[in-house]
C-alpha positions as CSV (number, residue, x, y, z in Angstrom):
1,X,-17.9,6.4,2.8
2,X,-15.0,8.8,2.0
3,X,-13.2,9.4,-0.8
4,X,-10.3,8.6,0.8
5,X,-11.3,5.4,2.5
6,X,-12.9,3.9,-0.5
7,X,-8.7,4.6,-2.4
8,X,-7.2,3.3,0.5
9,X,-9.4,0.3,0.8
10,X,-9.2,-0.8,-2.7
11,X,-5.4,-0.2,-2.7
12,X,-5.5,-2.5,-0.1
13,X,-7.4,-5.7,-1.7
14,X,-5.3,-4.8,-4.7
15,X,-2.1,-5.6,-2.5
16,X,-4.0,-8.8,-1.4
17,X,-4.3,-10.3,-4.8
18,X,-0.5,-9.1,-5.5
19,X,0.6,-11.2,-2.8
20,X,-0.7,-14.1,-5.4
21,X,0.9,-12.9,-8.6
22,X,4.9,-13.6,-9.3
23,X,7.1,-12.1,-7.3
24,X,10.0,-13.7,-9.8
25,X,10.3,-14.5,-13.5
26,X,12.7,-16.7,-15.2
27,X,14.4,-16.3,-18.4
28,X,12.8,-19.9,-18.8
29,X,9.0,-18.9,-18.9
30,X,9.0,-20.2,-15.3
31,X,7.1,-18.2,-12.8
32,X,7.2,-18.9,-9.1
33,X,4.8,-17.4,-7.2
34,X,5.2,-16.3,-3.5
35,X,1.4,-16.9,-1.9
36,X,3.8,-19.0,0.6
37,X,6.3,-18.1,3.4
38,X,7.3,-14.4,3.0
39,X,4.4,-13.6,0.8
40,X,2.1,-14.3,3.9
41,X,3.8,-11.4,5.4
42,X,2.5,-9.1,3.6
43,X,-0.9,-10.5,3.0
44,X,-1.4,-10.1,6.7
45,X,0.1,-5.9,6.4
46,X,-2.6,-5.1,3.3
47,X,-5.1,-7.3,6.1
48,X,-4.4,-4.8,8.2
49,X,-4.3,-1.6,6.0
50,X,-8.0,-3.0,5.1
51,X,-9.1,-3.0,8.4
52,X,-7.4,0.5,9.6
53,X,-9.4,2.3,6.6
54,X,-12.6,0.3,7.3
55,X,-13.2,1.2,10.7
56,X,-14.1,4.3,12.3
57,X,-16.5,6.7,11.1
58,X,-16.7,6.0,7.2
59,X,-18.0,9.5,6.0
60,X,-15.0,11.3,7.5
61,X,-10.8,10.7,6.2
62,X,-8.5,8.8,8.7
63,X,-7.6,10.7,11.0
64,X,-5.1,10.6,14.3
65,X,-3.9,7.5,16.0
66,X,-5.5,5.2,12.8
67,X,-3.9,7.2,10.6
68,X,-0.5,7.1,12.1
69,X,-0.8,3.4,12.3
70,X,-2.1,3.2,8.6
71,X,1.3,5.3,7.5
72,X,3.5,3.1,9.7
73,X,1.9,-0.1,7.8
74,X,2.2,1.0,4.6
75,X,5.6,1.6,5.5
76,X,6.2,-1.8,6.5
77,X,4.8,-3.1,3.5
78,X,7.1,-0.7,1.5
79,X,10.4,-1.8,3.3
80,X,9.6,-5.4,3.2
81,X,9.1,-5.3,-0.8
82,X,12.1,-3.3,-1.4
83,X,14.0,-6.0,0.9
84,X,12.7,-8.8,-1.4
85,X,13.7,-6.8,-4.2
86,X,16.8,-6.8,-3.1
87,X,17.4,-10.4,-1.9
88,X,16.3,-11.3,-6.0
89,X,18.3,-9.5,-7.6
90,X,21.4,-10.2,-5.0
91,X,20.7,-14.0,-5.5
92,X,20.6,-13.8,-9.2
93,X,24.0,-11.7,-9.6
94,X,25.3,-14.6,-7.2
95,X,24.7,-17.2,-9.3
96,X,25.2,-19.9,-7.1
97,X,21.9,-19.9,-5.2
98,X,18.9,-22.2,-4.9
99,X,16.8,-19.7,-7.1
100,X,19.6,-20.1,-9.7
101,X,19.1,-23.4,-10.3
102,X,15.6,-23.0,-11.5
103,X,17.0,-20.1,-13.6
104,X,15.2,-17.3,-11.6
105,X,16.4,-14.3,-13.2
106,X,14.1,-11.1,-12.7
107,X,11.7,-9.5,-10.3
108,X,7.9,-10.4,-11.2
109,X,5.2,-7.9,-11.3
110,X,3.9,-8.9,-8.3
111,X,6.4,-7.4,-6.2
112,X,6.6,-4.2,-8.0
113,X,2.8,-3.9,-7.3
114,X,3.0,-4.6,-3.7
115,X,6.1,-1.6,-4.1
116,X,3.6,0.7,-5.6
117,X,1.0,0.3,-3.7
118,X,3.4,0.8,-0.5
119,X,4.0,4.1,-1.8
120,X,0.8,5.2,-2.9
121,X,-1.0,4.5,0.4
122,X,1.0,7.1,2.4
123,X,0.9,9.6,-0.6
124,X,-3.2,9.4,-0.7
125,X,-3.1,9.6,3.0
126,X,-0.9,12.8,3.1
127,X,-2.9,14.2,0.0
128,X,-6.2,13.8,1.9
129,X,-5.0,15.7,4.9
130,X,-3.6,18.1,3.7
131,X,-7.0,18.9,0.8
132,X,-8.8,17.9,4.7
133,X,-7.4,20.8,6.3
134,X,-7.9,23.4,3.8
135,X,-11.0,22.4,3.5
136,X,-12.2,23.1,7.5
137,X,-9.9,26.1,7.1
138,X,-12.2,27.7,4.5
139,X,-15.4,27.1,6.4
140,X,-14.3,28.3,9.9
141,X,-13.5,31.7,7.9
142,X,-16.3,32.1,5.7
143,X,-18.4,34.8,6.6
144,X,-22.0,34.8,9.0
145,X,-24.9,36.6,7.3
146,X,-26.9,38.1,9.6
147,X,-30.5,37.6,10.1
148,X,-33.1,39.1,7.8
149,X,-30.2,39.8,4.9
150,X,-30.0,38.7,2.1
């Protein structure tokens, strides 16, 4: 299996067990988790990042239309994080919100590891085809000997 499969792939379960960590702290020692509602969201996005960099031929990098889908994925993942980000923190400078009342203060690391792993997917897929492409460049230019040379 590639290099680049095996990263993506382990990214991927990583994001799995993220979607069961806290996604919100409280100045209380409470932690809520999110392994319901939204959090099934994204379980179901790293499902399918799994999937995209499991199939195919497993000795070669993602390549084409898998690829594409891969990156539009990850991107998913990435803009649905930063949104819960967001919807946190907005809640807790509100003040007046359901997650107040349980004093629900912070974002957990959960969601900033489903964030990172939303940007790193796309950055090892680039990485890979670019380090790919050199790579094919260097052998389709690399000189024939002849026979009976040596």
């Amino acid at each position: 299996m590639s290099r680049q499969r095996i990263i993506i792939l382990t990214m991927a379960l990583l994001g799995l067990i993220s979607v069961f960590l806290p996604w919100n702290e409280s100045s209380r020692a409470v932690i809520v988790e999110r392994s319901s509602g939204e959090g099934w969201i994204a379980a179901v996005l790293f499902i399918v990042c799994f999937i995209l960099s499991a199939a195919g031929n497993r000795n070669s990098n993602i390549r084409g239309g898998q690829y594409a889908f891969l990156l539009v994925v990850s991107l998913l993942i990435l803009l649905f994080s930063a949104y819960k980000v967001y919807e946190i923190t907005a809640y807790s400078r509100t003040g007046s919100s359901f997650i107040n009342l349980f004093g629900i203060t912070s974002v957990g690391f959960g969601l900033y590891l489903i964030i990172f792993i939303g940007i790193a997917i796309p950055i090892t897929g680039i990485s890979w085809q670019r380090t790919g492409s050199k790579r094919r460049r260097k052998h389709k230019h690399r000189p024939h000997r002849e026979s009976g040379s040596k």
